[in-house]
C-alpha positions in Angstrom: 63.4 -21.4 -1.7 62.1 -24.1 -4.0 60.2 -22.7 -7.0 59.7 -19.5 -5.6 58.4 -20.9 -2.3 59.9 -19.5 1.1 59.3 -19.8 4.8 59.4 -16.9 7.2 59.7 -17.8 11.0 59.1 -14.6 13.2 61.2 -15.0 16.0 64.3 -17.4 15.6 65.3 -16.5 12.3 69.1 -16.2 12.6 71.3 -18.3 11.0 72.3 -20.5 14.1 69.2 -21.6 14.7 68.3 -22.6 10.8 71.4 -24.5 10.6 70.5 -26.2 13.9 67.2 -27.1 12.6 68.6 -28.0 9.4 71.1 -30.6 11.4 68.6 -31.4 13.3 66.5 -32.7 9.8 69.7 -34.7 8.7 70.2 -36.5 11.7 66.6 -37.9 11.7 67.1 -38.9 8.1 64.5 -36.7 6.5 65.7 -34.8 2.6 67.0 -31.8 2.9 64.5 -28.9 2.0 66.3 -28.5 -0.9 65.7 -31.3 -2.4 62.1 -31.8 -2.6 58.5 -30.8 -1.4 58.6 -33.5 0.7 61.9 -32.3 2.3 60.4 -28.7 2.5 57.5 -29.9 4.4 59.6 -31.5 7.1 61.4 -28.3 7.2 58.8 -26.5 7.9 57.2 -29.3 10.2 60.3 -29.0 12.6 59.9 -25.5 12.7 56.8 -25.0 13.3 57.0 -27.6 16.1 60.2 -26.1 17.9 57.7 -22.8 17.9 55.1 -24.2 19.6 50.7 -24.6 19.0 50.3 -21.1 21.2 52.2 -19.0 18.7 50.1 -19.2 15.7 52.1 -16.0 14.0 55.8 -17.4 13.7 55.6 -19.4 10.9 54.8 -18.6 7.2 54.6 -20.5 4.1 54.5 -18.8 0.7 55.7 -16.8 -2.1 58.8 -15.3 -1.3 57.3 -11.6 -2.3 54.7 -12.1 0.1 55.9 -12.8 3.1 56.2 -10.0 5.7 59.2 -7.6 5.8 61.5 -6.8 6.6 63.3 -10.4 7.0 66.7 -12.4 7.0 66.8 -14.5 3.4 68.6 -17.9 3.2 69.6 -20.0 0.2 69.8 -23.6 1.2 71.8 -26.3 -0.8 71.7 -29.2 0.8 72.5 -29.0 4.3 74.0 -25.7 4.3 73.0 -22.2 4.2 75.1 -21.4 1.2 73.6 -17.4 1.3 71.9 -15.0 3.2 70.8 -11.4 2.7 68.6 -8.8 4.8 65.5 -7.3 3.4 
C-alpha cells in the first residue's frame, strides 16, 4: 500500500502468485511497487494483463477501505511480501 493506496485482484490473490508477479516486475527491470507510483503502476499493469481484457472485475485500484471484502492483505517491501493478513 503506498499512501493508503491498495490493489485488490479478484481471483489470483494468494501469495504465490503476487510473489510471482512481483519476480516477474524485477526481472524486467521495472521499481518495485514499493518504491514509487511509477513502480505501483507497473504492478498493477502486469496484473491486470496476466487477467486478461474479458474480465473487467478482477482488478481494483483504490483506497484500501474501499475495496471489496473480504480480501487477503499484503505489505510489500521491496520485492517481498514482508506481511499478510485476512479481512
Amino acid at each position: 500500500m503506498l499512501n493508503g493506496l491498495g490493489i485488490y485482484v479478484h481471483y489470483d490473490a494468494h501469495p504465490e502468485f503476487i510473489q510471482a508477479a512481483l519476480d516477474y516486475q524485477r526481472m524486467l527491470g521495472f521499481r518495485s511497487p514499493s518504491e514509487d507510483e511509477s513502480g505501483l503502476a507497473r504492478f498493477v499493469q502486469i496484473l491486470a494483463n496476466y487477467e486478461g481484457p474479458s474480465d473487467k472485475y478482477s482488478i481494483f485500484v483504490g483506497s484500501n477501505w474501499r475495496l471489496p471484502l473480504p480480501a487477503y492483505g499484503y505489505l510489500i517491501d521491496g520485492w517481498k511480501i514482508v506481511d499478510q493478513e485476512n479481512w
